[in-house]
C-alpha positions as CSV (number, residue, x, y, z in Angstrom):
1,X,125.4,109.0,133.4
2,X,122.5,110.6,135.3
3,X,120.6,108.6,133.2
4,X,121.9,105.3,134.3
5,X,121.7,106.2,137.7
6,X,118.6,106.8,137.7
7,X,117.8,103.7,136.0
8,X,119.1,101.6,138.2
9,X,118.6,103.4,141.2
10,X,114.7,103.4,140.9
11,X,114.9,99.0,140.8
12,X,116.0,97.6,137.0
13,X,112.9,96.3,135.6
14,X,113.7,95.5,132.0
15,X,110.6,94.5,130.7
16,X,111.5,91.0,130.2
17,X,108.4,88.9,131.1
18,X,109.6,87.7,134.3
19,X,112.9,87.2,134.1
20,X,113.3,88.4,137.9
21,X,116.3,90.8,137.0
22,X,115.9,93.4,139.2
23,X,118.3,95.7,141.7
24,X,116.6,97.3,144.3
25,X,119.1,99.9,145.9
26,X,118.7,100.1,149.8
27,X,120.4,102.0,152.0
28,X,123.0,100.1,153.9
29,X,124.1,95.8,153.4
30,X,125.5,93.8,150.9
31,X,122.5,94.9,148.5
32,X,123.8,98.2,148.8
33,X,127.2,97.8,148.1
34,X,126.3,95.6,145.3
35,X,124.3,98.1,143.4
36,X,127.2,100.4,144.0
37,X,129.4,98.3,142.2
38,X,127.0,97.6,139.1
39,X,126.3,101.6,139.0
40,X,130.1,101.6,138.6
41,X,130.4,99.3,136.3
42,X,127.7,101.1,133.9
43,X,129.8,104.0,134.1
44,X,133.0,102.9,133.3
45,X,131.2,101.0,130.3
46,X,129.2,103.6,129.0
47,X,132.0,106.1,129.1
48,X,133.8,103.7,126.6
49,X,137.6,105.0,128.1
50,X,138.4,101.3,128.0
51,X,138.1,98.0,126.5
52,X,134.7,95.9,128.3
53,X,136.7,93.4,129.3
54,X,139.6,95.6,130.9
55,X,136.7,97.2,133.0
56,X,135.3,93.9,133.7
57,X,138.5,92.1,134.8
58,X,139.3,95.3,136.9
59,X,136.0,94.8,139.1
60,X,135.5,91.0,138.7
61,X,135.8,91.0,142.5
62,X,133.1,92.9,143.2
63,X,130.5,91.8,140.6
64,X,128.5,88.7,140.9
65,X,126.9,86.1,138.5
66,X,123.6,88.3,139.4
67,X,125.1,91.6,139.0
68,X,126.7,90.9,135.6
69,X,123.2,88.9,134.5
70,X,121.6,93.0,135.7
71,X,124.5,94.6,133.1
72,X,123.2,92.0,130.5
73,X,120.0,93.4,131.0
74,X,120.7,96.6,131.3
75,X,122.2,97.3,128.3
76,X,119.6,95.0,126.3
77,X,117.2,97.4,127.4
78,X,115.7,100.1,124.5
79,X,117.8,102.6,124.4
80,X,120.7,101.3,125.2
81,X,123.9,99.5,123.3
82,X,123.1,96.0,122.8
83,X,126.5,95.6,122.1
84,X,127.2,96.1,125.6
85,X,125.0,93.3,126.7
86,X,127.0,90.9,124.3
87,X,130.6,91.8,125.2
88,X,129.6,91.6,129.2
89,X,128.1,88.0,127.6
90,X,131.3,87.4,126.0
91,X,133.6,88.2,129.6
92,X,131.6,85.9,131.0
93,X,131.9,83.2,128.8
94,X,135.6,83.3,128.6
95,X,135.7,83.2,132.5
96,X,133.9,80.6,132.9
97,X,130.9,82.4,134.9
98,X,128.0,81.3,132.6
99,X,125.8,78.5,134.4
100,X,122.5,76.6,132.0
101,X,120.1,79.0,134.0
102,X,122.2,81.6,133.5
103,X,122.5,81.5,129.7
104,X,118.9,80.7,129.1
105,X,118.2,83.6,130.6
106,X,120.2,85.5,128.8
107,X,119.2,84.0,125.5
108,X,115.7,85.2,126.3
109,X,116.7,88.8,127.1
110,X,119.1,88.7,123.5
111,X,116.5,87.0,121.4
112,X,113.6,89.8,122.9
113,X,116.0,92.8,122.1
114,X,116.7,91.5,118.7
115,X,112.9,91.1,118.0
116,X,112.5,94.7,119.2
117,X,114.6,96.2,116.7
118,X,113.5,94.2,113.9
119,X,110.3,95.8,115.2
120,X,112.1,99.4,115.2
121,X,113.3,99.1,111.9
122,X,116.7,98.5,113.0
123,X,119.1,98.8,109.5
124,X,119.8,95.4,107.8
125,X,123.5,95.4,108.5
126,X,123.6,96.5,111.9
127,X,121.0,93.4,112.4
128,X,123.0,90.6,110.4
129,X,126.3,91.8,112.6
130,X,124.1,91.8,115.9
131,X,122.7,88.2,115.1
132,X,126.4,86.8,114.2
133,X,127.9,87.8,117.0
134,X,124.8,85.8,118.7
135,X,125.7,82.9,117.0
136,X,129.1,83.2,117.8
137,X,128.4,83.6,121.3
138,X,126.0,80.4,121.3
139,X,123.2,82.5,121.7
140,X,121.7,81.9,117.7
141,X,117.9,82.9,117.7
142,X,115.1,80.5,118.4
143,X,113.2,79.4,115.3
144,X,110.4,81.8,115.3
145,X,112.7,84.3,115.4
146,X,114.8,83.2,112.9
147,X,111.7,83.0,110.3
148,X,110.8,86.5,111.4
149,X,114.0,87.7,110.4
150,X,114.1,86.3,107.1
151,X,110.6,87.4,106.6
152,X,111.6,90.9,107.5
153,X,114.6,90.9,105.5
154,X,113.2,89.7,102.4
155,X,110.0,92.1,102.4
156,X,112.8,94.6,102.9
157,X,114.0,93.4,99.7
158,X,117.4,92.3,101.2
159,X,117.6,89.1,99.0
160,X,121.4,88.7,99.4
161,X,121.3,89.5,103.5
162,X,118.6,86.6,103.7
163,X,120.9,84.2,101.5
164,X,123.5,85.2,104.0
165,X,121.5,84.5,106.9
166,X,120.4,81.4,105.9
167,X,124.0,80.1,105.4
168,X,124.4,81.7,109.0
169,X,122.3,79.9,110.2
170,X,122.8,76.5,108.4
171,X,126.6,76.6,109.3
172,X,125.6,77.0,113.1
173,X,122.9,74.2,112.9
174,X,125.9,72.1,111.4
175,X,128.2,72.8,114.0
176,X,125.8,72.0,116.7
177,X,125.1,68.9,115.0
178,X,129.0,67.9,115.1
179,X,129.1,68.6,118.4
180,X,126.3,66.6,119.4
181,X,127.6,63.7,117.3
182,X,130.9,63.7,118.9
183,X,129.0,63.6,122.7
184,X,126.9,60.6,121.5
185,X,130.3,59.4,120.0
186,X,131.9,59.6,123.5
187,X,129.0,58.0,125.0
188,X,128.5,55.3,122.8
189,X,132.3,54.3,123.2
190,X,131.6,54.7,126.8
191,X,129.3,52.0,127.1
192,X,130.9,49.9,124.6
193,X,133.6,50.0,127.2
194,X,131.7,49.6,130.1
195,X,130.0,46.2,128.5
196,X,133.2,45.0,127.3
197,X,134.4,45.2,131.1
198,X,130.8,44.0,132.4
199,X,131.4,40.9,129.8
200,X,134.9,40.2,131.3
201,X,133.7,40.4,135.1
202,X,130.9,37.9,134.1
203,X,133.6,35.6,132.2
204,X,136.1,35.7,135.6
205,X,133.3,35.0,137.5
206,X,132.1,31.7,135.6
207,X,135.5,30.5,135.3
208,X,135.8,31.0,139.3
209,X,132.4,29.2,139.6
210,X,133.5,26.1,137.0
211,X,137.2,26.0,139.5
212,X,135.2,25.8,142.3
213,X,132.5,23.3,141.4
214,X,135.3,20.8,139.8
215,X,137.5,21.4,143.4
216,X,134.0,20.4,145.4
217,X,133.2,17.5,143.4
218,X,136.7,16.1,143.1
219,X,136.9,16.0,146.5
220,X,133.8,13.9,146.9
221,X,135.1,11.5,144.1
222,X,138.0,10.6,146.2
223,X,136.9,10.9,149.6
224,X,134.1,7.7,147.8
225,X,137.1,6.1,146.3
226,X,138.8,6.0,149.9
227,X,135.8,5.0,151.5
228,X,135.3,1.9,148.8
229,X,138.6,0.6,149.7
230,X,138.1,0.9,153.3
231,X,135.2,-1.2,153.0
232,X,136.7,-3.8,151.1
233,X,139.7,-4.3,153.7
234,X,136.9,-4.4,156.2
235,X,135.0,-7.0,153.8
236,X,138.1,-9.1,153.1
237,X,139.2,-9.3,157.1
């Protein structure tokens, strides 16, 4: 625990290129008390005495979008259980508290720790869990990353692991693709609707215009015809 207290009490400063997660713990104001509740949280979640998610849903009050994005990078950090990082991931998901910036930023922080323990040697099985519970999450590895790890897998001589990475990997690209395919779906029938209405205004409106031109020029006709047989009383007196 001493360790992270001291962690976070001296700023969090992952080493993430700039990712601006940081907690600087003052002395007094909301900055304050927000540390305090992420230095609780990373007890209670180290300790593993309960469930991540029973911890989390028993301070959800206190912790913000930015302090759980800190826990995420926190326990990405060396050291420390990645595993962590992807259930406070997973909490957030489910409650609906990930924003776009929010989960590119943590994609960055994920796909960085996972290319540090490649680096560290991490062991083949305890890499192919990490990076399917990634995909699972949404957070599958960019491509560079993904070649790296079959590149690293196969000069480990880990043929099967790289055959089941690759179907990993091809079974999330086919999902994404779905999805995609049923927002274009959704879209296209959107407009189809939209035009279809467009069409229908444009129709109404002619007919309306036709109506109105025959009313107008009907009117002239006979106010002519009454004005021909005025005439021709006049003519005849």
């Amino acid at each position: 625990m001493a360790t992270a207290e001291a962690g976070l009490g001296s700023g969090l400063r992952p080493g993430l290129g700039g990712t601006g997660l940081e907690l600087a713990v003052g002395s007094e104001g909301q900055g304050w008390q927000r540390s305090v509740a992420v230095m609780e949280a990373v007890r209670q979640l180290e300790a593993m005495m309960r469930e991540p998610a029973a911890v989390l849903d028993s301070m959800q009050d206190k912790l913000s979008i930015e302090d759980l994005e800190i826990l995420v990078a926190y326990f990405a950090q060396q050291g420390r259980d990645m595993w962590q990082a992807l259930e406070v991931y997973d909490w957030m998901v489910r409650g609906n508290r990930v924003e776009r910036q929010t989960r590119r930023l943590i994609h960055v922080i994920m796909d960085q720790r996972l290319g540090q323990l490649l680096q560290e040697g991490c062991p083949t099985e305890k890499v192919l869990r990490l990076v399917g519970r990634m995909v699972d999450l949404g957070l599958p590895p960019d491509f560079p990353l993904k070649r790296m790890l079959g590149e690293e897998l196969w000069d480990r001589g880990a043929v099967v692991e790289v055959v089941k990475l690759l179907r990993m990997f091809l079974s999330e690209e086919e999902s994404a693709w779905k999805e995609q395919g049923v927002v274009a779906g959704v879209r296209i029938v959107a407009l189809e609707e939209g035009e279809e209405e467009e069409r229908e205004e444009e129709e109404e409106e002619e007919e309306w215009e036709d109506s109105a031109t025959e009313s107008v020029w009907g009117g002239s006709s006979e106010s002519e015809d009454e004005a021909e047989i005025v005439g021709e009383e006049g003519n005849g007196e």
